[in-house]
Each structure stands twice: as structure tokens, then as C-alpha cells.
C-alpha atoms as one frame of an Amber mdcrd trajectory, in Angstrom:
protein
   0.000   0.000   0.000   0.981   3.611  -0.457   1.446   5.734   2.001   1.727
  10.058   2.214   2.117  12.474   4.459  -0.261  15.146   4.896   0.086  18.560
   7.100   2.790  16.405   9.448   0.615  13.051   9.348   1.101  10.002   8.033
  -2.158   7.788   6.056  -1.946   4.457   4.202  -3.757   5.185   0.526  -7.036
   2.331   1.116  -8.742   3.495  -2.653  -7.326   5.465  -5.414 -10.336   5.372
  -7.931 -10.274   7.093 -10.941  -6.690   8.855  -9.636  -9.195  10.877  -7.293
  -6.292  11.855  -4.968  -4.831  15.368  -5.138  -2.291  15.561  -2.545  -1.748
  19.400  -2.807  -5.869  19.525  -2.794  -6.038  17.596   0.276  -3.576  19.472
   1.881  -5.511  22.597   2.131  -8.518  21.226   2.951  -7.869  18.554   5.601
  -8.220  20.236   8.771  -7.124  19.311  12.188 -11.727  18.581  12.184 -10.317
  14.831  10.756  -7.837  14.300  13.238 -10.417  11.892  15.345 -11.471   9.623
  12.165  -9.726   6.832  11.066 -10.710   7.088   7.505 -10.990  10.268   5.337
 -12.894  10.245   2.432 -12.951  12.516  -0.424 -14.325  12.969  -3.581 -14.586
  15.465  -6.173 -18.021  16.920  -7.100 -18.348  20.255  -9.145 -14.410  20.364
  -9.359 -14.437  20.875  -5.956 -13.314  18.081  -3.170 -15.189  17.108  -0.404
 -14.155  15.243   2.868 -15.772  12.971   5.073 -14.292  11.299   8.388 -15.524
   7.619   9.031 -14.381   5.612  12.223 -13.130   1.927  12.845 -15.444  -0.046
  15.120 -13.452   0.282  18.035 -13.047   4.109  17.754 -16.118   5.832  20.602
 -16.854   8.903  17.944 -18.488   5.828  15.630 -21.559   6.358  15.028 -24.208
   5.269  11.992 -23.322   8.316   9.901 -19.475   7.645  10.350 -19.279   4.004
  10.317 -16.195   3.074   7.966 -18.701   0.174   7.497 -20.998   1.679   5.386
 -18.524   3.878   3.297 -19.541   2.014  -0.164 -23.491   2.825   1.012 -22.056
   6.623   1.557 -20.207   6.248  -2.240 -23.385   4.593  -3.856 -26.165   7.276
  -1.965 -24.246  10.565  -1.912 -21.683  10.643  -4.639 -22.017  11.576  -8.135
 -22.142   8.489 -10.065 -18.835   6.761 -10.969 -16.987  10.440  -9.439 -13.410
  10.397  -8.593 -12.501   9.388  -5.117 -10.086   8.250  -2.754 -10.192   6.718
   0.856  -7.050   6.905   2.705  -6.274   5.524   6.574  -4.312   7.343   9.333
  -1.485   5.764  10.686  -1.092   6.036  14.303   2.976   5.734  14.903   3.885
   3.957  17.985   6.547   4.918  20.567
């Protein structure tokens, strides 16, 4: 898997469909808002990206909008059909 860095934080690339990932896009829109997901999502609608934070089971902030679970529901109900996206996963590094 590839992995980036992004504003001083490391994420494994999960999905690269349709070479939807912009690094220099998604570096000046992912806030530090994401920093509590597990997953971000993006995809680009308009020419414009949007984000979207979904959580692993075991993170608390998981909920049924967030649940990394039901990303491909998310992709199927609230994307443009067959749109560029990408899903990418922090790393946490351990000490």
C-alpha cells in the first residue's frame, strides 16, 4: 500500500479510484476537524473536493453516519455516479 504524508501526518492510501487523490488539494482542505477519524474520504463533485471522516469499530466517535462500514453505502447514496474518489487511513505511529 501507499502511504503520504499530509500537514505532518502520516495515512496508508485504502482506494485510489479514478486517480481521485490530489495531494496538494487535500492538503488545504484537511483540517485538524479529521484528526479523530480513522478514515478520510474525499471525492470530487463540481471540481471541488469534499471530505468525510468515518471511524473503525473500536473508535467511541463511531456512530451510523461515520461508520467506515458503510462507506460504499455513503459512495453509492451521496456521490455523483462513478466520481473520482479516494479513501485513505491514518497511521497512528507507535513509541
Amino acid at each position: 500500500m501507499k502511504k503520504i504524508k499530509i500537514n505532518d501526518k502520516d495515512y496508508e492510501v485504502i482506494e485510489n479510484y479514478k486517480d481521485g487523490l490530489d495531494t496538494e488539494a487535500l492538503t488545504e482542505y484537511l483540517t485538524d476537524y479529521f484528526n479523530n477519524y480513522d478514515y478520510i474520504f474525499g471525492d470530487w463533485a463540481y471540481g471541488k473536493l469534499r471530505l468525510k471522516g468515518f471511524c473503525d469499530k473500536q473508535n467511541k466517535l463511531r456512530n451510523n453516519i461515520n461508520d467506515y462500514e458503510s462507506i460504499k453505502d455513503y459512495i453509492k447514496n451521496y456521490c455523483a455516479y462513478d466520481c473520482r474518489y479516494f479513501i485513505i487511513k491514518r497511521i497512528e505511529l507507535t513509541k
